[in-house]
KEZA-969674 format. One record per residue: residue in three letters; residue number from 1; x, y, z of N, C-alpha, C, O in turn. Coordinates in nm, 4 decimals, decimal comma. Layout:
% residues N
{"Ala" NUM {X Y Z} {X Y Z} {X Y Z} {X Y Z}}
...
END
This chain:
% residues 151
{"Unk" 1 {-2,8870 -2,7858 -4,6935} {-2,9117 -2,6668 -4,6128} {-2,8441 -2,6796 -4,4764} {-2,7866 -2,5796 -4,4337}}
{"Unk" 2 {-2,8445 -2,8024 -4,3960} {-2,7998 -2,8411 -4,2607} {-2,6215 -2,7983 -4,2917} {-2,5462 -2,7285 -4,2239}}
{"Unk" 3 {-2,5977 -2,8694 -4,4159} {-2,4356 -2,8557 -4,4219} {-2,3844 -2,6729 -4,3859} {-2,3137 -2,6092 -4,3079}}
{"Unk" 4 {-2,4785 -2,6518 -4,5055} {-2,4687 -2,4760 -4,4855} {-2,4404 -2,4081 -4,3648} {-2,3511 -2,3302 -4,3315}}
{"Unk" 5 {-2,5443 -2,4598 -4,3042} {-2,5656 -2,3660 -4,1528} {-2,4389 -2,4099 -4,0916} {-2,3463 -2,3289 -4,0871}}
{"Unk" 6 {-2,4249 -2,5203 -4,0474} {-2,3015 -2,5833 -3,9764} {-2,1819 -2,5448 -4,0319} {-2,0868 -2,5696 -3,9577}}
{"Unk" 7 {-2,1538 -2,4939 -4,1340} {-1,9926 -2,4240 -4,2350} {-2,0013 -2,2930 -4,1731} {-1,9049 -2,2300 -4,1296}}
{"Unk" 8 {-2,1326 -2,2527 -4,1716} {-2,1583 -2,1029 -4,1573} {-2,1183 -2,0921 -3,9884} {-2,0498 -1,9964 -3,9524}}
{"Unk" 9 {-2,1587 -2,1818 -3,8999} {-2,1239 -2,2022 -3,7834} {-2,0008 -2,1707 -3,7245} {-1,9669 -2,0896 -3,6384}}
{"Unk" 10 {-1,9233 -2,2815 -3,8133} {-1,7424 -2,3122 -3,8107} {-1,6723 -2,1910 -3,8429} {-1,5643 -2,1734 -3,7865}}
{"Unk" 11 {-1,7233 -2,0858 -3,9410} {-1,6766 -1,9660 -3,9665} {-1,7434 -1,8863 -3,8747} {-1,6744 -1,7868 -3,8530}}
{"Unk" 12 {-1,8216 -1,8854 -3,8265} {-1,8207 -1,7448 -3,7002} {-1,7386 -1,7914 -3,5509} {-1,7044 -1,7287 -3,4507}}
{"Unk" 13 {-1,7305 -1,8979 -3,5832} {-1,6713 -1,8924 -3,4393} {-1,5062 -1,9345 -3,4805} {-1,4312 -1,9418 -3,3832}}
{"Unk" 14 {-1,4507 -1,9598 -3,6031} {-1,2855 -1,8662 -3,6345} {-1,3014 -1,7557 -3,5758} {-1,2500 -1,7261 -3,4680}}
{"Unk" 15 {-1,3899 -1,6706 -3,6571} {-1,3736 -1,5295 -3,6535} {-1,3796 -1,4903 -3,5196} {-1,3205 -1,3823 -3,5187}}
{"Unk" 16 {-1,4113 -1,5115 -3,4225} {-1,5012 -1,4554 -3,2953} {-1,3358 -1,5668 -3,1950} {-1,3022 -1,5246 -3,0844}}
{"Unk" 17 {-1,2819 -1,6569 -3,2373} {-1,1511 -1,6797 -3,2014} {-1,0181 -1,6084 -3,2396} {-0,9168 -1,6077 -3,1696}}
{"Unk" 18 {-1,0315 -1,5543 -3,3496} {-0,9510 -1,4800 -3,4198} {-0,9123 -1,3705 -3,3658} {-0,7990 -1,3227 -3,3682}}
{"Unk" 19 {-1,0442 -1,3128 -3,2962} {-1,0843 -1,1601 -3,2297} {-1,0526 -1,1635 -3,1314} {-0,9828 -1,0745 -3,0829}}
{"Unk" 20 {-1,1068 -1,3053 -3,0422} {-1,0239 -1,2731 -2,9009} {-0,8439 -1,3427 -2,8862} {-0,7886 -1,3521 -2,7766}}
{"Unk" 21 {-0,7863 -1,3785 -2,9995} {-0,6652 -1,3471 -2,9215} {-0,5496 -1,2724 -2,9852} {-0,4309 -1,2703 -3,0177}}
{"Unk" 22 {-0,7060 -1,1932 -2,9786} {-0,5882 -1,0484 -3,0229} {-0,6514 -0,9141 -2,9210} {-0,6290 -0,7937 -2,9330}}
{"Unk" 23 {-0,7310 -0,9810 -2,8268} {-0,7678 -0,9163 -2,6930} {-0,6470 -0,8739 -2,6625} {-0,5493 -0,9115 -2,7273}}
{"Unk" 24 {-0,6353 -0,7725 -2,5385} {-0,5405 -0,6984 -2,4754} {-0,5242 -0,7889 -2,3332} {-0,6274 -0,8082 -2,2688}}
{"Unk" 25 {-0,4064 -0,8405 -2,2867} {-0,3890 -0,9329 -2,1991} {-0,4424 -0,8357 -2,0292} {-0,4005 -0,7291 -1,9841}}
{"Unk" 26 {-0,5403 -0,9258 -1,9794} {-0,5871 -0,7822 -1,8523} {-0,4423 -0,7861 -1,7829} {-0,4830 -0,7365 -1,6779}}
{"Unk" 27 {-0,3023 -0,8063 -1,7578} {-0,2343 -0,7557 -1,6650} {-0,0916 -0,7540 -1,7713} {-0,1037 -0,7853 -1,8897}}
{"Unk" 28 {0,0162 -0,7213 -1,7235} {0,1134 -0,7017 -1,7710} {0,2449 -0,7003 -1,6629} {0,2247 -0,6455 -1,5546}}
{"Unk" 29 {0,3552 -0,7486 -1,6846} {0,4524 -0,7927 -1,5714} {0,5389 -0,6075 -1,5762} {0,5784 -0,5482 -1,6765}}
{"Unk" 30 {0,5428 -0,5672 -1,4514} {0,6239 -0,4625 -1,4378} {0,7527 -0,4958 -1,4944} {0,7899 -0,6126 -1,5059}}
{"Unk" 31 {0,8296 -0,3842 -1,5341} {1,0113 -0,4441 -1,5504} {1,0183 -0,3957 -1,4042} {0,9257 -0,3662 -1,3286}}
{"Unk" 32 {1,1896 -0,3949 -1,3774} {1,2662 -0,3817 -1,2369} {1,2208 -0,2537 -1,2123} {1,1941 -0,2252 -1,0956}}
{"Unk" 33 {1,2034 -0,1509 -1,3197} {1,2403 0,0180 -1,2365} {1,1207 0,0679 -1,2555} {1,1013 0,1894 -1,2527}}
{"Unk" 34 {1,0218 -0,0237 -1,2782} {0,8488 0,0421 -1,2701} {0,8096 -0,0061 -1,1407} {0,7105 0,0522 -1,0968}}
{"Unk" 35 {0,8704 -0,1187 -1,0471} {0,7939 -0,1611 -0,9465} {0,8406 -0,0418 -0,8289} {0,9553 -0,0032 -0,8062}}
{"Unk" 36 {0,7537 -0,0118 -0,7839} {0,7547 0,0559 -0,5999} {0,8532 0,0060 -0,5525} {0,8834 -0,1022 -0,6027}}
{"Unk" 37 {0,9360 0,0538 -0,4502} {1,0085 -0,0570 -0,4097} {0,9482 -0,0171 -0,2720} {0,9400 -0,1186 -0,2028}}
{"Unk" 38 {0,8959 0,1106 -0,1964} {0,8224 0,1107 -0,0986} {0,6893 -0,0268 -0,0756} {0,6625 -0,1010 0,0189}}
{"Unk" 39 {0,6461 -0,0137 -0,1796} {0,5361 -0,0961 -0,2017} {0,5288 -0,2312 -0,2151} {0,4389 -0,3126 -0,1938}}
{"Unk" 40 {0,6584 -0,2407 -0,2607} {0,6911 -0,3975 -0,2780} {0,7545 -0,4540 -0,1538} {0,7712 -0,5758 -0,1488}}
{"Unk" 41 {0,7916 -0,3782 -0,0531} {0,8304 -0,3769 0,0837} {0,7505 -0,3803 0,1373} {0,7814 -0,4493 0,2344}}
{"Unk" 42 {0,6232 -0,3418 0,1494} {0,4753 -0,2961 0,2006} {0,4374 -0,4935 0,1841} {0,4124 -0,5630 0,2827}}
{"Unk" 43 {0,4418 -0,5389 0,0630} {0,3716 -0,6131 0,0255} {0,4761 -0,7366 0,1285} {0,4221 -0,7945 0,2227}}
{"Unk" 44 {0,5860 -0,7559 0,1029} {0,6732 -0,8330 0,1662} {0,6098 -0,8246 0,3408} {0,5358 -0,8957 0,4087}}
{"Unk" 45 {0,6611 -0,7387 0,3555} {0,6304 -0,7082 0,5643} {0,4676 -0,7740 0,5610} {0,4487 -0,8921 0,5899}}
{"Unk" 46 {0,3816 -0,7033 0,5313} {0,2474 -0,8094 0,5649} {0,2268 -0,9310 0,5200} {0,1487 -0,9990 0,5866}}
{"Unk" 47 {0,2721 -0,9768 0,4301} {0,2805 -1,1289 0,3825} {0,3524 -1,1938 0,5067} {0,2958 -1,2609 0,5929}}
{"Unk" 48 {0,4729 -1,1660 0,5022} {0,5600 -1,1716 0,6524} {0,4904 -1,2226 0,7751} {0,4501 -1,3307 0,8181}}
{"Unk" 49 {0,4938 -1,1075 0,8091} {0,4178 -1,0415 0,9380} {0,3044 -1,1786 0,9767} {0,2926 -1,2433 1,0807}}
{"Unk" 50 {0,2383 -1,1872 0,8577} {0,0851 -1,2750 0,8364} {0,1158 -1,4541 0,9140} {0,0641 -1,5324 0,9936}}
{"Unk" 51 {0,2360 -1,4409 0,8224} {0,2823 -1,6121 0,7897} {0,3768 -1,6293 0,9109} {0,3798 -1,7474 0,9456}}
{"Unk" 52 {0,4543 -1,5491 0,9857} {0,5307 -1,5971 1,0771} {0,4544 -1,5865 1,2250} {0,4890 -1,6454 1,3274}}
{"Unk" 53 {0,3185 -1,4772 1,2060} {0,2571 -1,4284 1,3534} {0,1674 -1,5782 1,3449} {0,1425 -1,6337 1,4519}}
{"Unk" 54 {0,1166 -1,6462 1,2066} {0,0549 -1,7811 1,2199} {0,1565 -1,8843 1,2712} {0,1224 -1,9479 1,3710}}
{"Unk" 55 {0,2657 -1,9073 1,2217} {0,3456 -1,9961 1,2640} {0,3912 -2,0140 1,4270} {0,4333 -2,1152 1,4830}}
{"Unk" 56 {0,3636 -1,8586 1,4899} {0,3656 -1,8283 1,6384} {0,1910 -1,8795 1,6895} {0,1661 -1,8912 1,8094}}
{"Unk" 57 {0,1037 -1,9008 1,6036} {0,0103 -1,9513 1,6918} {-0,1057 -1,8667 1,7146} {-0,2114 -1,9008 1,7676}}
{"Unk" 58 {-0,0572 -1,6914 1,6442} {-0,1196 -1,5696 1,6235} {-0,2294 -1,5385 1,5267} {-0,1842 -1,5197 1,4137}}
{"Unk" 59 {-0,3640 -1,5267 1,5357} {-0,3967 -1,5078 1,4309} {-0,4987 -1,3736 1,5109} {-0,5318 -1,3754 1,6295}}
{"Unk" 60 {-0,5312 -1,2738 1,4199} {-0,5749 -1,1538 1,5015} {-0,6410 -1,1041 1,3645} {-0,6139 -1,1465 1,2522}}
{"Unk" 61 {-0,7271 -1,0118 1,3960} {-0,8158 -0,9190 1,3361} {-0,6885 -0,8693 1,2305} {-0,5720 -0,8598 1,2692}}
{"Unk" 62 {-0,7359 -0,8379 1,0820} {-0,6015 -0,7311 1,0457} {-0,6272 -0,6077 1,0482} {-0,7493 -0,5922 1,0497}}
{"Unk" 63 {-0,5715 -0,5116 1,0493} {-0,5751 -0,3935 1,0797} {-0,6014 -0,2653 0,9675} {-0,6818 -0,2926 0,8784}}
{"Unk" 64 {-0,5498 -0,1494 0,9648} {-0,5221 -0,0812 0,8756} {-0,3918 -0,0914 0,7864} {-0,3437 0,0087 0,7333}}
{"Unk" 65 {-0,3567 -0,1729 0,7777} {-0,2757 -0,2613 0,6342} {-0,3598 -0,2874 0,5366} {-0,3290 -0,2834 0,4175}}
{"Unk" 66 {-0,4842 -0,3191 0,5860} {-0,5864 -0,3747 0,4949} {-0,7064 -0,3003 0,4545} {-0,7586 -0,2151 0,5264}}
{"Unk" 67 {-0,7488 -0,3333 0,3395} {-0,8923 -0,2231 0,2807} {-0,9903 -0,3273 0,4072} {-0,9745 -0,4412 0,4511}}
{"Unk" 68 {-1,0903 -0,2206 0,4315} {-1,1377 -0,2743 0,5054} {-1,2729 -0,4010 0,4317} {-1,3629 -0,4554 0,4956}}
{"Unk" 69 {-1,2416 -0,4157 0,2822} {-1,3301 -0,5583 0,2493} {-1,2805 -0,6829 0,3352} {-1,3371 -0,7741 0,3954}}
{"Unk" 70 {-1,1102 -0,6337 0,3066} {-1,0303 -0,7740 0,3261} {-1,0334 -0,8107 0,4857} {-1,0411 -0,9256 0,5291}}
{"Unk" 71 {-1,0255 -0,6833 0,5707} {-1,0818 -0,6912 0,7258} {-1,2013 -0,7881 0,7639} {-1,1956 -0,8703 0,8554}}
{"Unk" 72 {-1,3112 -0,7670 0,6803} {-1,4066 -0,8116 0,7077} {-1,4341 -0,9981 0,6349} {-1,5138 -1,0911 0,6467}}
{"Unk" 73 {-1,3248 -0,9678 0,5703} {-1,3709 -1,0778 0,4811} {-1,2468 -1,2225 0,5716} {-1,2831 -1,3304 0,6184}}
{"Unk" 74 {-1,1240 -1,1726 0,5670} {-0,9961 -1,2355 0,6189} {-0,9935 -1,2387 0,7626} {-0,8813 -1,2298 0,8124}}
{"Unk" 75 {-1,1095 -1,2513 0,8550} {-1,1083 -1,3142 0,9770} {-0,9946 -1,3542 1,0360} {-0,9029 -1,3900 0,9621}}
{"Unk" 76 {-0,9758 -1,3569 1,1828} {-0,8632 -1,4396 1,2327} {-0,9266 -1,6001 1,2751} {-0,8610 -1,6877 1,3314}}
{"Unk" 77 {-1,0366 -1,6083 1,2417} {-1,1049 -1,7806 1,2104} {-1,0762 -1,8295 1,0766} {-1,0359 -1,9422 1,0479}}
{"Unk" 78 {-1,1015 -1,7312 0,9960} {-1,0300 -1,7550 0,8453} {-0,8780 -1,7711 0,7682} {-0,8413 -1,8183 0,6606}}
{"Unk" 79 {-0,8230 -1,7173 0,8630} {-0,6619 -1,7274 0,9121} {-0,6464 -1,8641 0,9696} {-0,5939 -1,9539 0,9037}}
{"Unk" 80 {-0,6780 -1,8769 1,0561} {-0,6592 -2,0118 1,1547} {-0,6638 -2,1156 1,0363} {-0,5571 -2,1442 0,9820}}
{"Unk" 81 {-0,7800 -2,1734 0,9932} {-0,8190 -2,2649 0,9064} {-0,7376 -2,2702 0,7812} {-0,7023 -2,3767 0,7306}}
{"Unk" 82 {-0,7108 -2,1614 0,7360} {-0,6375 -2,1515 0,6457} {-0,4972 -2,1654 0,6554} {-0,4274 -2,2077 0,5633}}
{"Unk" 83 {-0,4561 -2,1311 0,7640} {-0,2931 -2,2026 0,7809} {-0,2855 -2,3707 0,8337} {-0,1884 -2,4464 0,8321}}
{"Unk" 84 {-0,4408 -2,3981 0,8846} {-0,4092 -2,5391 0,9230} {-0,4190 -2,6064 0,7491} {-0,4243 -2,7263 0,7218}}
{"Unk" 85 {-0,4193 -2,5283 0,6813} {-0,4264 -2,6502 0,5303} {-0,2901 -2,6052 0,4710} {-0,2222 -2,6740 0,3948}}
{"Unk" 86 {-0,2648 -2,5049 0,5070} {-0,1108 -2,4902 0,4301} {-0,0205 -2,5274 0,4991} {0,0894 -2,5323 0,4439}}
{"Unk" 87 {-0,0321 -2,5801 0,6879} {0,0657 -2,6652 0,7154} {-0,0013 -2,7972 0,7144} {0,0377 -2,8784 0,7984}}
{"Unk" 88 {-0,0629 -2,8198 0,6615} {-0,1243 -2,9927 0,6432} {0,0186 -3,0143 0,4728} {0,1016 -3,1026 0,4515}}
{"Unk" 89 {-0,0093 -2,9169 0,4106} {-0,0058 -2,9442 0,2628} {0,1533 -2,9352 0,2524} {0,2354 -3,0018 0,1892}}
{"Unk" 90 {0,1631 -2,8402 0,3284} {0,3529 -2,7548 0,3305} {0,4341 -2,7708 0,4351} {0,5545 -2,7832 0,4127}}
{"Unk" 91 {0,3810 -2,7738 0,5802} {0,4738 -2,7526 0,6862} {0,4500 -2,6461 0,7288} {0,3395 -2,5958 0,7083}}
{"Unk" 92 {0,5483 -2,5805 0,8012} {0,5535 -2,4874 0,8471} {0,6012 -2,3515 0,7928} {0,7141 -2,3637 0,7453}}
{"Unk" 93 {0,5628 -2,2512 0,7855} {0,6487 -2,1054 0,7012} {0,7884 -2,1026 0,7607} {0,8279 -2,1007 0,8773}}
{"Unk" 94 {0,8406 -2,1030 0,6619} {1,0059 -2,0527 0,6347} {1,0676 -1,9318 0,6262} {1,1282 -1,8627 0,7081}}
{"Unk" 95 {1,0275 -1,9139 0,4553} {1,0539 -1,7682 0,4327} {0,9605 -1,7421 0,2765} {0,8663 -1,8068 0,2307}}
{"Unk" 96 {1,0332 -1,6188 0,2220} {0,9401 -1,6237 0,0834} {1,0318 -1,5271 0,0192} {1,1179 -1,4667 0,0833}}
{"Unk" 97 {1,0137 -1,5136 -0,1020} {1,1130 -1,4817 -0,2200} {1,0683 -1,3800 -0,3131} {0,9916 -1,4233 -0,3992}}
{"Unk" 98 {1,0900 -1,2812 -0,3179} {1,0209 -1,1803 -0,4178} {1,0764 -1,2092 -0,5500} {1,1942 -1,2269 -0,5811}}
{"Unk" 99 {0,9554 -1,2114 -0,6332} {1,0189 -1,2867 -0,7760} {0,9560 -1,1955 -0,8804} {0,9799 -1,2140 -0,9997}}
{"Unk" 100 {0,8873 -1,1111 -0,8445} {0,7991 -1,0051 -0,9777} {0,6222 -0,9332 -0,9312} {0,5379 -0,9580 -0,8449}}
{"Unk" 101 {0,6318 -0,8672 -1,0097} {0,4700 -0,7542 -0,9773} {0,4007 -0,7692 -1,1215} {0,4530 -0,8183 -1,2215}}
{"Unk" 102 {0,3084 -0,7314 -1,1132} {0,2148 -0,6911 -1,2590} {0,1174 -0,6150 -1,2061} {0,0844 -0,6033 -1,0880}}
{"Unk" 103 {0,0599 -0,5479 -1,3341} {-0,0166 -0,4085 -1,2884} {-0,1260 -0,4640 -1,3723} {-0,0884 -0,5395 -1,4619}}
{"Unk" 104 {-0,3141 -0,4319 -1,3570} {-0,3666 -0,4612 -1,4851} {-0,3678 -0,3369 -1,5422} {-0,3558 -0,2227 -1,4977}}
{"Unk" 105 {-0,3884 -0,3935 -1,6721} {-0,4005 -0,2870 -1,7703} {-0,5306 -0,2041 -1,7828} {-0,5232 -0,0836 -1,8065}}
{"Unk" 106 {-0,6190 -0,2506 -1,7711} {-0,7485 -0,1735 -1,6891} {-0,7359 -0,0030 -1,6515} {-0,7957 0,0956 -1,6946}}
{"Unk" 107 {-0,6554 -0,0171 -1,5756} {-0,6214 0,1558 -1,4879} {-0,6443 0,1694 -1,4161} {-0,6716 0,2790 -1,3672}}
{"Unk" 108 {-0,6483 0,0155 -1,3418} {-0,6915 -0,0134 -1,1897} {-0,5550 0,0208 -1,1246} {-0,4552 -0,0433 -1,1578}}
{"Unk" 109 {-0,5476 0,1284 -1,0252} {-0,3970 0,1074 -0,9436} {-0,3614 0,0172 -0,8747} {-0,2760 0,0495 -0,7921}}
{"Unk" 110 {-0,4146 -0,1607 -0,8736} {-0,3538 -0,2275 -0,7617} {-0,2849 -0,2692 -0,8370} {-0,3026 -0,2864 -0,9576}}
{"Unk" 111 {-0,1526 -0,3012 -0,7404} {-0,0349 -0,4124 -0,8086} {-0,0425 -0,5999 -0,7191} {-0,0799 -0,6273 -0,6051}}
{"Unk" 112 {-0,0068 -0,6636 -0,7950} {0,0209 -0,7758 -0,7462} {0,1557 -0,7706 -0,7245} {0,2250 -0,6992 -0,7970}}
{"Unk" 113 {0,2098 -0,8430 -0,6251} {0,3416 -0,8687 -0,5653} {0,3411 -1,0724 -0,5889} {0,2613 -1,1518 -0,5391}}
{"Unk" 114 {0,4415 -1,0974 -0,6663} {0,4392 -1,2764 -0,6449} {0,5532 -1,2854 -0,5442} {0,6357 -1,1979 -0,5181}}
{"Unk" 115 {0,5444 -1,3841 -0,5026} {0,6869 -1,4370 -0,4102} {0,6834 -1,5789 -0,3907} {0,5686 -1,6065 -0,3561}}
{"Unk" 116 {0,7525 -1,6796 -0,3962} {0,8307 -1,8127 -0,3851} {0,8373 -1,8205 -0,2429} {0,9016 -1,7462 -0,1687}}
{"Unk" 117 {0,7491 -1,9380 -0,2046} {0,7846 -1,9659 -0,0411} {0,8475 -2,0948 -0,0351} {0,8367 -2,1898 -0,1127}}
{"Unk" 118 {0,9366 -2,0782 0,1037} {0,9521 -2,1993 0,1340} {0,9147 -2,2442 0,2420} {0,9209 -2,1726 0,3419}}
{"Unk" 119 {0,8597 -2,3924 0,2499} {0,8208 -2,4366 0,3948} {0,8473 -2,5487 0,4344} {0,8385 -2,6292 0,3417}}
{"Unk" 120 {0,8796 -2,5997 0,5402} {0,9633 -2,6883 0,6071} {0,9434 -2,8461 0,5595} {1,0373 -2,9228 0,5383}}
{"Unk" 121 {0,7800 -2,8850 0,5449} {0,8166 -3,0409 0,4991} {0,7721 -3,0547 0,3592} {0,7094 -3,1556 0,3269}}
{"Unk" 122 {0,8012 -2,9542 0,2654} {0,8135 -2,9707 0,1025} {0,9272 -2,8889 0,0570} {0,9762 -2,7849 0,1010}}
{"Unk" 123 {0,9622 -2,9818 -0,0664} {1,0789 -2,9081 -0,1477} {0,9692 -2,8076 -0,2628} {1,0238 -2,7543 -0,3595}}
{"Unk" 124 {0,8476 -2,7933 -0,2456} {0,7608 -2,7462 -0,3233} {0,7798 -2,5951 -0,2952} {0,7858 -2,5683 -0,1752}}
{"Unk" 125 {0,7914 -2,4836 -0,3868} {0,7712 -2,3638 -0,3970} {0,6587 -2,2801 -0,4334} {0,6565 -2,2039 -0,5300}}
{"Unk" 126 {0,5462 -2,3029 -0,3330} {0,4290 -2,2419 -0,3929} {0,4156 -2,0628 -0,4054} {0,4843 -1,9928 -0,3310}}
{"Unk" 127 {0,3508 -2,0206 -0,4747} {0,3379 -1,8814 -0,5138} {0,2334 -1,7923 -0,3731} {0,1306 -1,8387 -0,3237}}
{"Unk" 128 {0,2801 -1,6974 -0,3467} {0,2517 -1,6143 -0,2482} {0,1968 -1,4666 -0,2627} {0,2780 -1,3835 -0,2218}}
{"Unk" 129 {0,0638 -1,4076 -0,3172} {0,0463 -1,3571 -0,4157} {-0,0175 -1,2612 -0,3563} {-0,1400 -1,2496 -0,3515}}
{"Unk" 130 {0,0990 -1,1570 -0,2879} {0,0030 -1,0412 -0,2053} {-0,0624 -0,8929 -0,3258} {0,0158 -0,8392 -0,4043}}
{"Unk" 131 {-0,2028 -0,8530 -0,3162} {-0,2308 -0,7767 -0,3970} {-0,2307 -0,6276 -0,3209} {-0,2963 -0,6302 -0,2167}}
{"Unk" 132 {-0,1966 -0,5546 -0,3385} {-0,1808 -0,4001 -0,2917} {-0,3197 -0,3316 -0,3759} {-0,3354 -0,3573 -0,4952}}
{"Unk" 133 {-0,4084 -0,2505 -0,3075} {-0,5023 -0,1477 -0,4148} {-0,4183 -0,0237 -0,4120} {-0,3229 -0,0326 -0,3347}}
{"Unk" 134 {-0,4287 0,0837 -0,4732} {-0,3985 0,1973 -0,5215} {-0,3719 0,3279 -0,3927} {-0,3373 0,4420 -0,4235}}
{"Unk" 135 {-0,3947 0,2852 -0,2560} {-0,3411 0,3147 -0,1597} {-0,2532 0,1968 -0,0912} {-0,2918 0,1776 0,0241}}
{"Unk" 136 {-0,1755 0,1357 -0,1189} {-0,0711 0,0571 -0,0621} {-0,1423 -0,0593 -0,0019} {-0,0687 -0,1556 0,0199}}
{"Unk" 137 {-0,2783 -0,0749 0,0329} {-0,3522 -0,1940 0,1456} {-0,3613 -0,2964 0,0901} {-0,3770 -0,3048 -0,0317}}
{"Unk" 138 {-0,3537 -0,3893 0,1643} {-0,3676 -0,5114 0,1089} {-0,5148 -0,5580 0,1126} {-0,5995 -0,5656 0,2017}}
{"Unk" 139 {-0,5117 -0,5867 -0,0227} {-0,6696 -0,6043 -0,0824} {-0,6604 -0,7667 -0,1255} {-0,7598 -0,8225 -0,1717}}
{"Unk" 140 {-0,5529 -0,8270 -0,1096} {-0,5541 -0,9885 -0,1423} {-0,4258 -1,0670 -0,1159} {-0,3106 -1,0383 -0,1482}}
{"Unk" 141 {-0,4804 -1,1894 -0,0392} {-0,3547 -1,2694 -0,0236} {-0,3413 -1,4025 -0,0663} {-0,3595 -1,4732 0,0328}}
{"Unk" 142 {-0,3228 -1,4579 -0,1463} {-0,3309 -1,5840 -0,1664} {-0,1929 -1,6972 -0,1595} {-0,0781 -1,6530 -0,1543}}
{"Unk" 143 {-0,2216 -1,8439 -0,1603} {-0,1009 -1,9320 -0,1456} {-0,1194 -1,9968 -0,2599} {-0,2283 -2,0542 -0,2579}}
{"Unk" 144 {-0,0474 -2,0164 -0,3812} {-0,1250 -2,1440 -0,4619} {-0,0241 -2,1967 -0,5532} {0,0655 -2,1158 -0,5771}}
{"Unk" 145 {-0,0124 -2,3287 -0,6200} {0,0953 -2,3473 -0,6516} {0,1655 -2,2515 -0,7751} {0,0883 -2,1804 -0,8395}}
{"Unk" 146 {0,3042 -2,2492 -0,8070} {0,3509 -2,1819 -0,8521} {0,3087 -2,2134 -0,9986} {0,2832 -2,3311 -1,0242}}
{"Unk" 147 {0,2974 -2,1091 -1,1095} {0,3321 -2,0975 -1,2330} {0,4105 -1,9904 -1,2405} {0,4325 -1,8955 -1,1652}}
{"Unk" 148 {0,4710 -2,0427 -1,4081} {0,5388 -1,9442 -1,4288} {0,4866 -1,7711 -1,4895} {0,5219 -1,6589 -1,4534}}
{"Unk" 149 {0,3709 -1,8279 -1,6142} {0,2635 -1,7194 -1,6086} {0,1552 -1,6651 -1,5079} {0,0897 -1,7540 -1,4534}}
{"Unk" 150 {0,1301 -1,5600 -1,4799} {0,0151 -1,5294 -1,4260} {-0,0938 -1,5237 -1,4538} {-0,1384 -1,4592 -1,5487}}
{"Unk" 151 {-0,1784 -1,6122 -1,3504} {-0,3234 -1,6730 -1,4360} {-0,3734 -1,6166 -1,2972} {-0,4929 -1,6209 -1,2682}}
END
């Protein structure tokens, strides 16, 4: 009877593996002539803006660039701290590289923007991952190392 149950086990959870990967992937990579290019400019200038006004020593309230979660949430104390670990880890900001967008499939209007940075004391290219919501604001910024998929 024990064998039973335990076979019976091993087959629901094929099946219930089977099912999810044939799930619908939540995002999908734009091609070239679906991305904004306003938007993807949008996303560039505040990433920018962010990483070189820190490298000046600047860190300030953000403004209406931003939904106001990310206002409240992205401090210029939260800024500070957070660039002292990405120049502990990286150096100093350089520049950054627009390399691709994805939209989720959801029917959520934000896009992600990725970009390739470089910074002064690594040959490391970490990923720069500004998120836009469905009015152009920036609703997310992250630094983290690069993949090639988006996870």
């Amino acid at each position: 009877m024990m064998k039973r149950q335990v076979v019976l086990v091993f087959l629901l959870c094929g099946v219930i593996l089977a099912g999810c990967s044939k799930l619908k992937p939540a995002f999908r990579k734009l091609a070239a002539a679906e991305v904004d290019a306003n938007q993807k400019a949008v996303a560039e200038q505040v990433a920018t803006k962010l990483l070189e006004g820190w490298r000046a020593g600047k860190f300030e309230a953000l403004g209406e660039e931003a939904t106001l979660s990310m206002r409240k949430t992205f401090t210029a104390e939260l800024q500070k701290s957070s660039y002292q670990e990405i120049t502990g880890l990286f150096g100093e900001f350089k520049s950054m590289q627009y390399v691709e967008s994805w939209a989720p499939n959801d029917g959520t209007l934000s896009v992600i923007h990725r970009f390739k940075a470089s910074f002064a004391k690594s040959p490391a290219t970490p990923e720069i991952r500004v998120v836009l919501d469905g009015n152009g604001k920036l609703s997310g910024l992250w630094l983290k190392p690069w993949e090639d998929k988006l996870r």
